[in-house]
N, CA, C and O atoms as a Maestro MAE file, in Angstrom:
{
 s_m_m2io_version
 :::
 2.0.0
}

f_m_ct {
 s_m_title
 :::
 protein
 m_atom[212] {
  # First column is atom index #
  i_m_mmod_type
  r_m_x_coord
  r_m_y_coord
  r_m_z_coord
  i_m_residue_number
  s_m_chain_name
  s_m_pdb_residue_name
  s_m_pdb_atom_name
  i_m_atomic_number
  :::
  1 25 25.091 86.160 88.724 1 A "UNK " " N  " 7
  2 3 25.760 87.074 89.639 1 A "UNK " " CA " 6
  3 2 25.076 88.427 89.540 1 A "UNK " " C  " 6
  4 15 24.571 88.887 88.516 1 A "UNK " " O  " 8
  5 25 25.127 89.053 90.831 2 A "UNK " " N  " 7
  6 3 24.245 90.640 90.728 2 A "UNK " " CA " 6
  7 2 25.045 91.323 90.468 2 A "UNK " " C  " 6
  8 15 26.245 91.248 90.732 2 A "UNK " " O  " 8
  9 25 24.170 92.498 89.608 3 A "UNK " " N  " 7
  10 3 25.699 93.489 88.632 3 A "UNK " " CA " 6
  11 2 26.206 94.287 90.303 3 A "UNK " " C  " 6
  12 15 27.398 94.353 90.601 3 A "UNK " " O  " 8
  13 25 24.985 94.890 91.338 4 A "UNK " " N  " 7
  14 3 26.011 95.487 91.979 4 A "UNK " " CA " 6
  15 2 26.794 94.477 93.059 4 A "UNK " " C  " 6
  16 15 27.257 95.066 94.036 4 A "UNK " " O  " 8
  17 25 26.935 93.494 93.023 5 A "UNK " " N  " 7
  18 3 27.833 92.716 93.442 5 A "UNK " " CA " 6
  19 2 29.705 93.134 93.317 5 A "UNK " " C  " 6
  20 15 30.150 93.545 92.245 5 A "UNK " " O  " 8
  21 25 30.343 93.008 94.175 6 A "UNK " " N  " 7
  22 3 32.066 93.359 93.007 6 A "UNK " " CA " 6
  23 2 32.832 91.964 93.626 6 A "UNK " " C  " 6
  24 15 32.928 91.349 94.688 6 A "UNK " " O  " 8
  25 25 33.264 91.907 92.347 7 A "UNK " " N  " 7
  26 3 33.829 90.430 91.887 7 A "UNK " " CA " 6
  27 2 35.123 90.324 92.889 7 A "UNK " " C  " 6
  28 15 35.885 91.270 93.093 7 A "UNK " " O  " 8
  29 25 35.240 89.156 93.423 8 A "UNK " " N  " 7
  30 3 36.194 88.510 94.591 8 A "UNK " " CA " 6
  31 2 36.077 89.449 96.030 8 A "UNK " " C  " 6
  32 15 36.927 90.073 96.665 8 A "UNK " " O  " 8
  33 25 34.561 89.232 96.230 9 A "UNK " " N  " 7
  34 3 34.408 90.111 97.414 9 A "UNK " " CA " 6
  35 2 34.078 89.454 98.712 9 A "UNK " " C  " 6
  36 15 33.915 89.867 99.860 9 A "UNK " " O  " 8
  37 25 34.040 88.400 98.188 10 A "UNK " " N  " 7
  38 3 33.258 86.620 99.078 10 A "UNK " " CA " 6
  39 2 34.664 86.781 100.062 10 A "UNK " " C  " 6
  40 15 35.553 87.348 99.427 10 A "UNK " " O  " 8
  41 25 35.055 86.428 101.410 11 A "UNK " " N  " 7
  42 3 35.440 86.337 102.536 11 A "UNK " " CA " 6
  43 2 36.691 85.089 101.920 11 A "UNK " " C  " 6
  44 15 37.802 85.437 102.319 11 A "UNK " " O  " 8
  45 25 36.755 83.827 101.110 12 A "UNK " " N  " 7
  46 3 37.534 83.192 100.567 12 A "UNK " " CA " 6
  47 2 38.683 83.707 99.906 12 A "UNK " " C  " 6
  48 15 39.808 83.217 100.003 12 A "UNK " " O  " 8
  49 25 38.320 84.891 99.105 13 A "UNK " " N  " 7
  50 3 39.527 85.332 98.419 13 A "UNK " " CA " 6
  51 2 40.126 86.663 99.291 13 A "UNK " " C  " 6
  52 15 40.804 87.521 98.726 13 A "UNK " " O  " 8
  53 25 39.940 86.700 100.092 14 A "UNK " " N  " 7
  54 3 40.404 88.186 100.748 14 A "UNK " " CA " 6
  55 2 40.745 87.701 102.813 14 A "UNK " " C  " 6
  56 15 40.714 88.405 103.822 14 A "UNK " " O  " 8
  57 25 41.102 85.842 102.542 15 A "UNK " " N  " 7
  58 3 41.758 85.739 103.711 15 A "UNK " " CA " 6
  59 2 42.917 86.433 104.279 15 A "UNK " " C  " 6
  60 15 43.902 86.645 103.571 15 A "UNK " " O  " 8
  61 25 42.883 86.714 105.210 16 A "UNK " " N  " 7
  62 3 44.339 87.136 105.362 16 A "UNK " " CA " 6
  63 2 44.963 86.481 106.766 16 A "UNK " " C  " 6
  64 15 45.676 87.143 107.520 16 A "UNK " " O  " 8
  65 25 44.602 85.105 107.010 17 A "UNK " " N  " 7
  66 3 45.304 84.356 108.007 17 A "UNK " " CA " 6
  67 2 46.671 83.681 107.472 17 A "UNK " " C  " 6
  68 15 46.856 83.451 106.277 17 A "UNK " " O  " 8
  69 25 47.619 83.385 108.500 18 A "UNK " " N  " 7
  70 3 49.034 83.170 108.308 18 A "UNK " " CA " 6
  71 2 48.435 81.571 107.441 18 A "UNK " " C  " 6
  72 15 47.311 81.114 107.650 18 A "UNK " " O  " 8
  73 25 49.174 81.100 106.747 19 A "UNK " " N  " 7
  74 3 49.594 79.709 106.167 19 A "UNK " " CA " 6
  75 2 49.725 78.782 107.530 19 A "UNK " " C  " 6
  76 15 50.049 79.132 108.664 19 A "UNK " " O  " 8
  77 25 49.350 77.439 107.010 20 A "UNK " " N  " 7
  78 3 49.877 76.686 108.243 20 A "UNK " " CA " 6
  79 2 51.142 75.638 107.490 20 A "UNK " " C  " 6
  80 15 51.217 75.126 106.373 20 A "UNK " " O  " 8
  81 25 51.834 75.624 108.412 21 A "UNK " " N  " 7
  82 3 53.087 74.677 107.442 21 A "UNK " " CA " 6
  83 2 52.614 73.395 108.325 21 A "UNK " " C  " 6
  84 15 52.406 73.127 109.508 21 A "UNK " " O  " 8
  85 25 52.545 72.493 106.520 22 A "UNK " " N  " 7
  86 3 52.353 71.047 107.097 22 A "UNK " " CA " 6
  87 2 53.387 70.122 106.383 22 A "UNK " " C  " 6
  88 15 54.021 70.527 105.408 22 A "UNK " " O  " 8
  89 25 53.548 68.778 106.934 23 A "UNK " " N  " 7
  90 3 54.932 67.787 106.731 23 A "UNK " " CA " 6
  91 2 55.901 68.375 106.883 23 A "UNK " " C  " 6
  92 15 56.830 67.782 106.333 23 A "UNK " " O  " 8
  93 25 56.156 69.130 107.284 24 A "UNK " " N  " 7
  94 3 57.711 69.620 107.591 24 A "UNK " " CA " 6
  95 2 58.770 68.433 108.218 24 A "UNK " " C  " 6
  96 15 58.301 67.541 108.924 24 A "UNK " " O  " 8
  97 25 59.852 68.472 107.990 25 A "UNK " " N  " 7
  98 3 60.796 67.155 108.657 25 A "UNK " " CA " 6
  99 2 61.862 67.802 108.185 25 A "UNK " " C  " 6
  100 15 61.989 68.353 107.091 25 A "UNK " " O  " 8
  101 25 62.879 67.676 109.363 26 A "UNK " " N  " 7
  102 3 64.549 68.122 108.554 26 A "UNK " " CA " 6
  103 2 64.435 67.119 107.563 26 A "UNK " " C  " 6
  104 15 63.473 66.422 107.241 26 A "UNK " " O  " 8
  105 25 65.608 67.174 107.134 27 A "UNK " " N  " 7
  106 3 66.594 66.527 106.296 27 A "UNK " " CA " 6
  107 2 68.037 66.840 106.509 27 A "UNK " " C  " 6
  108 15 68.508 67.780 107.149 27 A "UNK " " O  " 8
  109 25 68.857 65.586 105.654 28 A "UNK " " N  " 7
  110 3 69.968 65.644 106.208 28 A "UNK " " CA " 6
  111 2 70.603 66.519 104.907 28 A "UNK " " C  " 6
  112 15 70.212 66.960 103.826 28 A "UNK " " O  " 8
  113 25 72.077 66.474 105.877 29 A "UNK " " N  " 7
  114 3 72.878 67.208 104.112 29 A "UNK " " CA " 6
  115 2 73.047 66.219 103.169 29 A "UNK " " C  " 6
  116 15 72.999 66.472 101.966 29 A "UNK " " O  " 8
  117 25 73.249 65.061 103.627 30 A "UNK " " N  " 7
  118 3 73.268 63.861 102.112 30 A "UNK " " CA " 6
  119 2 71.663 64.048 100.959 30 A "UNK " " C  " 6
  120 15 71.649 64.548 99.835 30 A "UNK " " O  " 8
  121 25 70.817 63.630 101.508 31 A "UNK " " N  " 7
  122 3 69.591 63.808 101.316 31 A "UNK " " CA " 6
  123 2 69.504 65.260 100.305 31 A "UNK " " C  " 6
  124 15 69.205 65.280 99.111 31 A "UNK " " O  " 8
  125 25 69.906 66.594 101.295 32 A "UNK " " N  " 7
  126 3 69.773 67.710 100.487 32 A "UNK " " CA " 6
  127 2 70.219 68.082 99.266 32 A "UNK " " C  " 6
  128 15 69.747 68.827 98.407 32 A "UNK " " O  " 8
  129 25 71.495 67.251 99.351 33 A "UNK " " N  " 7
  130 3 72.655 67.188 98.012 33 A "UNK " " CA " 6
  131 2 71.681 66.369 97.277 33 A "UNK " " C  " 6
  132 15 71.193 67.009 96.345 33 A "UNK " " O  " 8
  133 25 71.289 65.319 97.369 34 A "UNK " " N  " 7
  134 3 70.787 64.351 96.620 34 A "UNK " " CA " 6
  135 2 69.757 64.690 95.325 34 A "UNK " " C  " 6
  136 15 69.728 64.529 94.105 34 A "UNK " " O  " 8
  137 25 68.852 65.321 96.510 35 A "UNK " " N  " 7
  138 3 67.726 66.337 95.860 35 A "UNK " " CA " 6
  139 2 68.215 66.997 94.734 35 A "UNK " " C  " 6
  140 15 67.914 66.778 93.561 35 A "UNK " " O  " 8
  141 25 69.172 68.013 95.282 36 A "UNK " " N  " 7
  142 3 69.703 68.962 94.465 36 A "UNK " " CA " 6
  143 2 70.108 68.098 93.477 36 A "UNK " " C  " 6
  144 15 69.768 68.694 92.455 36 A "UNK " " O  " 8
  145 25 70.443 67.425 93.258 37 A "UNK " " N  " 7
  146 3 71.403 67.062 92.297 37 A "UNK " " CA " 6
  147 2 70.070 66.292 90.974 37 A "UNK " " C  " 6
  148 15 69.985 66.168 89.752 37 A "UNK " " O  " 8
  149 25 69.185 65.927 92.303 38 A "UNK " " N  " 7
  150 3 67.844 65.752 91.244 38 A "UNK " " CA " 6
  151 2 67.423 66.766 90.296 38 A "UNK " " C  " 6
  152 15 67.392 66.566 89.082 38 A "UNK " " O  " 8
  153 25 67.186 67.564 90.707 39 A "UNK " " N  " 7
  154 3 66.721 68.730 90.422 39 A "UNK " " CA " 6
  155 2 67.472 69.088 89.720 39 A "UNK " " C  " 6
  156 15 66.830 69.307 88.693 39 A "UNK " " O  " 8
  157 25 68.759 69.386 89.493 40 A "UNK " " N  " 7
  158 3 69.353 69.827 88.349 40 A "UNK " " CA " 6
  159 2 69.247 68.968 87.163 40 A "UNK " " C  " 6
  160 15 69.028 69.367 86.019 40 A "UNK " " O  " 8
  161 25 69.408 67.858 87.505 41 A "UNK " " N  " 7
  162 3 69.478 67.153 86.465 41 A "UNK " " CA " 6
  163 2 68.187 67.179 85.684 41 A "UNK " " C  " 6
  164 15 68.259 67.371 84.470 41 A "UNK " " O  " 8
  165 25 67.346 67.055 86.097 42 A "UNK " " N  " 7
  166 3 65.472 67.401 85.650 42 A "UNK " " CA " 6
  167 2 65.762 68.831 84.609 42 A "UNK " " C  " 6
  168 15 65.678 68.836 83.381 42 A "UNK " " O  " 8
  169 25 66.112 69.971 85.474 43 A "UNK " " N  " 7
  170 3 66.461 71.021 84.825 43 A "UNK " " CA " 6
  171 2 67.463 71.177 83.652 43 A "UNK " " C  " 6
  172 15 67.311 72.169 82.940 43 A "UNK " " O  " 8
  173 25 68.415 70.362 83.382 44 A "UNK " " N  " 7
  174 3 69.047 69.999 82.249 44 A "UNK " " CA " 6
  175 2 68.344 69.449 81.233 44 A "UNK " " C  " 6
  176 15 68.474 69.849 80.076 44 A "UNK " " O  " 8
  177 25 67.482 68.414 81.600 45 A "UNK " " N  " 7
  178 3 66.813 67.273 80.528 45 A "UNK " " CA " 6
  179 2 65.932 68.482 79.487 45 A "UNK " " C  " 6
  180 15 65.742 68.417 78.273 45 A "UNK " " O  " 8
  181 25 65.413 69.778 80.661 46 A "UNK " " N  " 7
  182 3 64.166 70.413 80.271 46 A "UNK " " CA " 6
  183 2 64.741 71.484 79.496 46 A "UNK " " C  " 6
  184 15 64.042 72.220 78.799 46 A "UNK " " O  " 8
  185 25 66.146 71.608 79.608 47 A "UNK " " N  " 7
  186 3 66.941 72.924 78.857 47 A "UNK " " CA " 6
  187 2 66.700 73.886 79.487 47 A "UNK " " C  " 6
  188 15 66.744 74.878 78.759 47 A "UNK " " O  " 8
  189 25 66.319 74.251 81.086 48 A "UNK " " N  " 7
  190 3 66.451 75.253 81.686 48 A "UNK " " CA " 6
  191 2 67.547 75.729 82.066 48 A "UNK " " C  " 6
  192 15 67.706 76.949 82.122 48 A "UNK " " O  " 8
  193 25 68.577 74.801 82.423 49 A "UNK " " N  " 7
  194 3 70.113 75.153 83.021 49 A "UNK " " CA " 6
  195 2 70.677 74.318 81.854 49 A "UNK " " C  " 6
  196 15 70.114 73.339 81.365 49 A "UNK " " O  " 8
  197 25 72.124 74.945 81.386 50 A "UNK " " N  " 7
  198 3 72.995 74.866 80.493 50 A "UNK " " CA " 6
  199 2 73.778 73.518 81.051 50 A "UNK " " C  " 6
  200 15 74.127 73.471 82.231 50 A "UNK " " O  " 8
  201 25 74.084 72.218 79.966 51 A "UNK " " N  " 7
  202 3 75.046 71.421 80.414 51 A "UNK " " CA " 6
  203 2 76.067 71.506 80.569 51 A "UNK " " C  " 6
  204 15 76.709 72.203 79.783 51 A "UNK " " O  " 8
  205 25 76.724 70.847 81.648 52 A "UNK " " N  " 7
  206 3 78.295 71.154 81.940 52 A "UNK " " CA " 6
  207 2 79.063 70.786 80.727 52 A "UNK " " C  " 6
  208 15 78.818 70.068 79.757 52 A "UNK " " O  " 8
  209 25 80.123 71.545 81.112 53 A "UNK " " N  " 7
  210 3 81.195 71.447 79.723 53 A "UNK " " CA " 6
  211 2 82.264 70.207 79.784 53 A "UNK " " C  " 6
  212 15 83.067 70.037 78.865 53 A "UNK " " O  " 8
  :::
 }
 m_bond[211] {
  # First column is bond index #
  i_m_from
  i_m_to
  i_m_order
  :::
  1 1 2 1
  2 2 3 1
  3 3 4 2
  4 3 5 1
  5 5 6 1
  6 6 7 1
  7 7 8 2
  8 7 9 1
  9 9 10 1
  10 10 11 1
  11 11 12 2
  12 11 13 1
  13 13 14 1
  14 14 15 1
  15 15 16 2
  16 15 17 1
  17 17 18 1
  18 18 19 1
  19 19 20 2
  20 19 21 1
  21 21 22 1
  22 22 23 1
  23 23 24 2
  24 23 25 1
  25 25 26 1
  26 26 27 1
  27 27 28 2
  28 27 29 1
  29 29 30 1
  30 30 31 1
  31 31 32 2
  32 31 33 1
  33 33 34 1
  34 34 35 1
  35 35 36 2
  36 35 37 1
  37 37 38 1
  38 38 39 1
  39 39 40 2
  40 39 41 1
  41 41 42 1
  42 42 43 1
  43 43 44 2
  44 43 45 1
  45 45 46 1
  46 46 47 1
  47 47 48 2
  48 47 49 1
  49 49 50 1
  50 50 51 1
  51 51 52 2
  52 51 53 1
  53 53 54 1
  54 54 55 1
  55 55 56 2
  56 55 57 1
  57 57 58 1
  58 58 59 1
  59 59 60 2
  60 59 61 1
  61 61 62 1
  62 62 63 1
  63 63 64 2
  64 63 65 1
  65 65 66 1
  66 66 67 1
  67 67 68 2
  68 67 69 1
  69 69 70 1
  70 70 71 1
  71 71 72 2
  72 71 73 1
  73 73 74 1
  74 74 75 1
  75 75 76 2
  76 75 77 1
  77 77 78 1
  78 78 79 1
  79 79 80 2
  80 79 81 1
  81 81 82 1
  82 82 83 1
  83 83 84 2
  84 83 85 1
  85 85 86 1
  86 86 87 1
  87 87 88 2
  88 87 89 1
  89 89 90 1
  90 90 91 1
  91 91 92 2
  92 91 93 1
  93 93 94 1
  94 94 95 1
  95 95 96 2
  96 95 97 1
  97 97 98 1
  98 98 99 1
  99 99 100 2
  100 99 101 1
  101 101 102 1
  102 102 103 1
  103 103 104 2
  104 103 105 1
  105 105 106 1
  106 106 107 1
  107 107 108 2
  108 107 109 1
  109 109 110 1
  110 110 111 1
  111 111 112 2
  112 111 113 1
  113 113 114 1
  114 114 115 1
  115 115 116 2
  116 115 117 1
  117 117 118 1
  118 118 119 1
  119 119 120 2
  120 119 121 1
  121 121 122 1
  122 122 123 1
  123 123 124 2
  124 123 125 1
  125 125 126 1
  126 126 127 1
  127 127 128 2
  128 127 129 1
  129 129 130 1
  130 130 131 1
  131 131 132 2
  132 131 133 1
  133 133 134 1
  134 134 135 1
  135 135 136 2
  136 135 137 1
  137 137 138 1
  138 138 139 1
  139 139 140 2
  140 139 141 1
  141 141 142 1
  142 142 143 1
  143 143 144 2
  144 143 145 1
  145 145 146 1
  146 146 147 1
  147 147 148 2
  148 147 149 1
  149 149 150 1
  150 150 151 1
  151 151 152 2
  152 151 153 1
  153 153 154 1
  154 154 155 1
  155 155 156 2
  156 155 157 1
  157 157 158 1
  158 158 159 1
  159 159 160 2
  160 159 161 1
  161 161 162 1
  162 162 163 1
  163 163 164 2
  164 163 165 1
  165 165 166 1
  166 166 167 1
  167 167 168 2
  168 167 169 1
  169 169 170 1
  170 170 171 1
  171 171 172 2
  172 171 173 1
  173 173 174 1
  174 174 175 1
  175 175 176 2
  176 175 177 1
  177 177 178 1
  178 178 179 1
  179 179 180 2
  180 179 181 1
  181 181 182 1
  182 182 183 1
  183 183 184 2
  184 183 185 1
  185 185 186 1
  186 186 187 1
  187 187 188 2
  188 187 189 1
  189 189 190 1
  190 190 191 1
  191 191 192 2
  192 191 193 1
  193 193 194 1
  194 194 195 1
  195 195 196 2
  196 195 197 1
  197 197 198 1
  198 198 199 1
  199 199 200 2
  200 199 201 1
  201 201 202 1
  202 202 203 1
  203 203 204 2
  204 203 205 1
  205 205 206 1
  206 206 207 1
  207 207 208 2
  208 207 209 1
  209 209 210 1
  210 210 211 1
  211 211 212 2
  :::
 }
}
């Protein structure tokens, strides 16, 4: 690399176009609960959230 070069100056790190959202699909509220309920439970196993009493 050339010293007078300055580091993250390359056109890659200094995009500034919007995100494109990809797979998007509703979901239902059963489904959403479901998830959730995944997810907590994951988060329990890992000792991030406190078990119910």
């Amino acid at each position: 690399m050339s010293e007078k070069k300055k580091m993250f100056s390359d056109s890659r790190w200094n995009d500034t176009s919007k995100p494109k959202i990809i797979g998007y699909r509703d979901i239902t509220e059963e489904e959403e609960e479901k998830y959730s309920k995944m997810a907590q439970e994951f988060l329990r196993k890992k000792g991030v959230i406190k078990k119910d009493k």
